[in-house]
Structures are given as C-alpha cells and as structure tokens.
C-alpha positions in Angstrom: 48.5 33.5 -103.3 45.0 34.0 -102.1 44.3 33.7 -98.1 42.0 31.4 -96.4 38.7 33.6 -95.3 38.8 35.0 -91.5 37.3 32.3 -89.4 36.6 33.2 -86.0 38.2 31.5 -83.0 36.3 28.5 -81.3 33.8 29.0 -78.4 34.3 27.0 -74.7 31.9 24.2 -74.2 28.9 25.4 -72.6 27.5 23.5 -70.2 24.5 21.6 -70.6 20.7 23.3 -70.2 18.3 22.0 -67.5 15.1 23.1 -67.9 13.9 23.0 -64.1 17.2 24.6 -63.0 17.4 27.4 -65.8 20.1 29.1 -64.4 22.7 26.4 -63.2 22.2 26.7 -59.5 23.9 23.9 -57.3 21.0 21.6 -56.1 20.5 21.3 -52.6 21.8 18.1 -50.7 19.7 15.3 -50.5 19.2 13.5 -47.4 18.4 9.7 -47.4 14.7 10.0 -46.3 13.6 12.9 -47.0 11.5 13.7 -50.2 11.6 16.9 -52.2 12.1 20.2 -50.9 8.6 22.1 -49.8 7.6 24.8 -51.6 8.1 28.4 -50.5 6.2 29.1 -47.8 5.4 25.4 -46.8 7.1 23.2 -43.7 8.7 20.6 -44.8 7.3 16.9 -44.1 9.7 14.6 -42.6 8.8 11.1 -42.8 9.8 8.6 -40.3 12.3 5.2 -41.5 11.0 2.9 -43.8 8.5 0.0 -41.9 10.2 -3.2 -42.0 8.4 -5.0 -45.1 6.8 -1.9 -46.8 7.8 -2.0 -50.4 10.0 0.8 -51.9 7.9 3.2 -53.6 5.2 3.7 -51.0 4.0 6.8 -49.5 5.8 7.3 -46.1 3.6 8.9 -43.6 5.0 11.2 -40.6 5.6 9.7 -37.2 3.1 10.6 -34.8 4.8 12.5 -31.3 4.1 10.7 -28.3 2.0 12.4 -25.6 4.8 14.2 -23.0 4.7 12.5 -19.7 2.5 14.5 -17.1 3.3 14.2 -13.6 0.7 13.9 -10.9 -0.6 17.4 -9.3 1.8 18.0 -6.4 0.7 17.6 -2.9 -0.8 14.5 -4.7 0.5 10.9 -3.8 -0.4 7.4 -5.0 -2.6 5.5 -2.3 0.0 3.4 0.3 -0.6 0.4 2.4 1.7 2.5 5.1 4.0 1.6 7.3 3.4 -2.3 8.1 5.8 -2.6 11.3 4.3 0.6 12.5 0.7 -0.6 12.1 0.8 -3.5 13.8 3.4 -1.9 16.7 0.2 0.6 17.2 -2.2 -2.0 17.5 -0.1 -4.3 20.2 0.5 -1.0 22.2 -3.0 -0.2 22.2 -4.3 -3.8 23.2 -1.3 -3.8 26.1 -2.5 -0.8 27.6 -6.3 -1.5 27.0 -5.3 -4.8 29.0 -3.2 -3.3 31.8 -6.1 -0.9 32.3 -8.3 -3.7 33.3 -6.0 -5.8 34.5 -5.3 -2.7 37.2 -9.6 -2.7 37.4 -9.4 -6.0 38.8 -7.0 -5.8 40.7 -8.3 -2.9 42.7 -11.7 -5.0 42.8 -11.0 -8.8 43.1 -12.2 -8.5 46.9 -15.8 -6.3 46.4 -16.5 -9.1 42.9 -18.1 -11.7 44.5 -20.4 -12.4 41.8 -19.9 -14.9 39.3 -22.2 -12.9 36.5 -20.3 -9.3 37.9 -17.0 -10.7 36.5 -18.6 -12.2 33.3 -20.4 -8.8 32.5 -16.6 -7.0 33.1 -15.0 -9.9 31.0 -17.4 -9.5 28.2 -17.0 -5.8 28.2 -13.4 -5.8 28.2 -13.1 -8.0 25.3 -15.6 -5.8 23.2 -13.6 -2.7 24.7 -10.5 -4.1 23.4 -11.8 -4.8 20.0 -13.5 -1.8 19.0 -10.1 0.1 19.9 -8.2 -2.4 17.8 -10.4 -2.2 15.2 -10.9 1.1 14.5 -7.2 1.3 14.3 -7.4 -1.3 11.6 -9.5 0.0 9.6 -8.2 3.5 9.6 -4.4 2.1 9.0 -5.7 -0.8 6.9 -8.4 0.5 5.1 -9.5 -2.6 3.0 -7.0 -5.1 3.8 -8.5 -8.7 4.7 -4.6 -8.9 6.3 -4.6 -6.0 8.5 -8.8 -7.1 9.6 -7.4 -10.6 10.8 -3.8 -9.1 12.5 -6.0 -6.9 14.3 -8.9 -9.8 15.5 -5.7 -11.9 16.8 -4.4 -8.8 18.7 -7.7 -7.9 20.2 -8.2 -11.6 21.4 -4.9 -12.0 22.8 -5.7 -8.8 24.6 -8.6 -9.8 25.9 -6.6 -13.2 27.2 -3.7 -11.1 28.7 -6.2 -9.0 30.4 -7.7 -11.5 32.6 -4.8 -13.7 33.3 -2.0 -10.9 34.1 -4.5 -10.4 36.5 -4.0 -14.1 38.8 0.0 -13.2 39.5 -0.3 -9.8 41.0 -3.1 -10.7 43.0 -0.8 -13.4 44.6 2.2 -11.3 44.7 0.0 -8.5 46.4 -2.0 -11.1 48.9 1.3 -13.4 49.6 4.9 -12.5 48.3 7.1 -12.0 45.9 8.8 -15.0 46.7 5.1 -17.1 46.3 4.9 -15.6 42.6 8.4 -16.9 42.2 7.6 -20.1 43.2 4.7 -19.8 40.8 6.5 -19.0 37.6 9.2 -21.8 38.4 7.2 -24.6 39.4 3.6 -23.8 37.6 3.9 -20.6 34.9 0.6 -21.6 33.3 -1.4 -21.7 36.3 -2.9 -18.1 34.6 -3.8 -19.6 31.8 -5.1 -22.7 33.8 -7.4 -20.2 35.9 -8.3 -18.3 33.3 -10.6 -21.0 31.0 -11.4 -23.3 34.3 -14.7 -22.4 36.1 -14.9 -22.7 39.4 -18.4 -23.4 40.0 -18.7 -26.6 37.6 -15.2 -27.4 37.8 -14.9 -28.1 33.8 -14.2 -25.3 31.4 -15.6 -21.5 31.6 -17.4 -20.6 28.3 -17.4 -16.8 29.3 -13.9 -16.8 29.3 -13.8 -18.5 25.7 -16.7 -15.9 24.5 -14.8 -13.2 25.2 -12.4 -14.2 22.4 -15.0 -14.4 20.3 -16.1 -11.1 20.9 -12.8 -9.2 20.9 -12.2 -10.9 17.5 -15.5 -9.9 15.8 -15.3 -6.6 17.3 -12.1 -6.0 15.9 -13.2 -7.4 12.6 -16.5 -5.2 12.3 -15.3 -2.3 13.4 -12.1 -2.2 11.0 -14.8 -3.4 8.3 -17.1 -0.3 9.0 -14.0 2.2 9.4 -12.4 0.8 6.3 -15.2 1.1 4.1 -16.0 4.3 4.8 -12.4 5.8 4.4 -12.1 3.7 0.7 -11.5 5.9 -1.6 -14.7 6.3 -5.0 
C-alpha cells in the first residue's frame, strides 16, 4: 500500500503588511487635536480647539501667546488725588493761623489805626495774603482739580472773614472784661459779624469788607490755577 507524499506542516498566520509601517511597529497614540507626528528634527505644531462654527476639515492654526503682564518700573506709582481729609485739614490750618496772625496785628494796633483807608489797605492785604497761601497749597495738593480750586477759594474767604471779626471780641475783652464779652456772646454773638460788613462812616454797608472776599477767593483760585498747571504732568 503506497503512502501519501510528505507534505510539510502548516505555517502560522502572518500578520498583515503595511507599507508605511514596514516593520510592525506600534503606532504612536493619538491625541484628539493634534495632527500627525512632525518629522525628525521638526517641533511639533499644536493647534488650539476647534472655533465654534468652523467646519470639520479646516486648517487649524496655532493660538497666538498673550503678551506677559509687565509691571510698572519700581519706584514708579500711578498719579493720586492724595489724601482728601488731609488736604483740606492743611488748608483750614493754614487760613486759621494766617487769620490769628492778623487778628493779633490788629489787635496790637486798633488804637494807632485811626484811618479809615489804613484799615482798608490792611483788610485788602490780608485777604490777598490769605489767598495766595491757600492757594498755592491748592494747587500743589490739587493740581488740576476744579474741586480742590473752589475748597480752597471758600477757605481763603472765610479766612479773611474770621480775620477781621475775631478781632471785635478781644478788643472788648481786653478794653472792658471778661464778663462784657460774656454778655456779648449771650445776648448779641453776631455783633462781629454785624461790625464787620457795617461802615461806620455812612452807616449802610462797608464794600471793603465785602471786597476782601472777593480777593481772597480769586487769589486762592489764581494762584492754585498757576501752581497746578505748572506741576501737571506732559
């Protein structure tokens, strides 16, 4: 009985050929949004997410980085109103003592002024005094504000107010009594005020005392204008 020929025994399956990966190398992972691997030698390109209505199958392009934040050069600060409270504290300080000081003036010289025009002329100067001080406080503490310009002509006028009338009550307390300026501030406290805008040679009201006012306020207001102006900042 004849035997079947010798066949030889059957092969494993190979697995299947891929041209681009000749030698059956695992494949890299894939990331959702990235593209194909660079080629040696080459960063890679990352492209950002996919814009909300771009169709699929469009070029992505790379997100562009955002400039780094940059801090200002130390020693450096952004421009401040300052200290409000303080400001305006300075300013009534100033004007008080700007006001006691001539307040003490006449005082000292109530009896040698016996000149209607000698007392105008040291009226006058006292309010422009007072106003020039307050303003060039202004303007170096408030630069450009139109605020600080009109704080500071109220201040300056009040101290040019205060400066005369302060004056009426010490001369009575220094001529009669204490008791006599009590009497004042009970029964008449704005006999100062009363004295200071009546004239006693008409009888009716004293302009002079009403212009100095005027002038403490627009000396307080020009002066802060020129001192601001110059210290604005290009």
């Amino acid at each position: 009985m004849s035997q079947p020929p010798f066949q030889p025994p059957p092969q494993p399956p190979q697995p299947p050929q891929n041209h681009p990966n000749p030698y059956a190398q695992p494949l890299p992972p894939q990331q959702p949004g990235f593209g194909p691997p660079a080629p040696p030698g080459q960063h890679p390109m990352y492209a950002g997410p996919q814009p909300v209505g771009q169709p699929p199958g469009q070029p992505m392009y790379p997100m562009q980085p955002t400039p780094p934040f940059q801090a200002p050069p130390f020693g450096q600060r952004p421009h401040a109103g300052g200290h409000a409270v303080g400001a305006v504290f300075l300013r009534l300080l100033v004007s008080f003592v700007v006001s006691a000081l001539y307040t003490g003036l006449i005082l000292a010289t109530y009896k040698d002024i016996t000149s209607a025009t000698v007392a105008n002329a040291l009226s006058l100067g006292h309010a422009l005094l007072n106003g020039a001080i307050v303003g060039a406080l202004v303007g170096k503490v408030g630069r450009g504000s139109n605020g600080a310009r009109i704080g500071g002509a109220v201040i300056a006028a009040l101290g040019a107010f205060f400066g005369d009338a302060n004056a009426l009550p010490l001369i009575i307390a220094k001529e009669q009594s204490f008791m006599a300026l009590k009497d004042m501030l009970e029964y008449n406290p704005f006999l100062p005020a009363k004295a200071w805008w009546h004239s006693d040679a008409t009888g009716g009201v004293d302009w002079f005392s009403l212009l100095s006012l005027v002038l403490a306020a627009g000396a307080a207001w020009g002066v802060a204008y020129l001192v601001g102006s110059r210290r604005r900042p290009a």
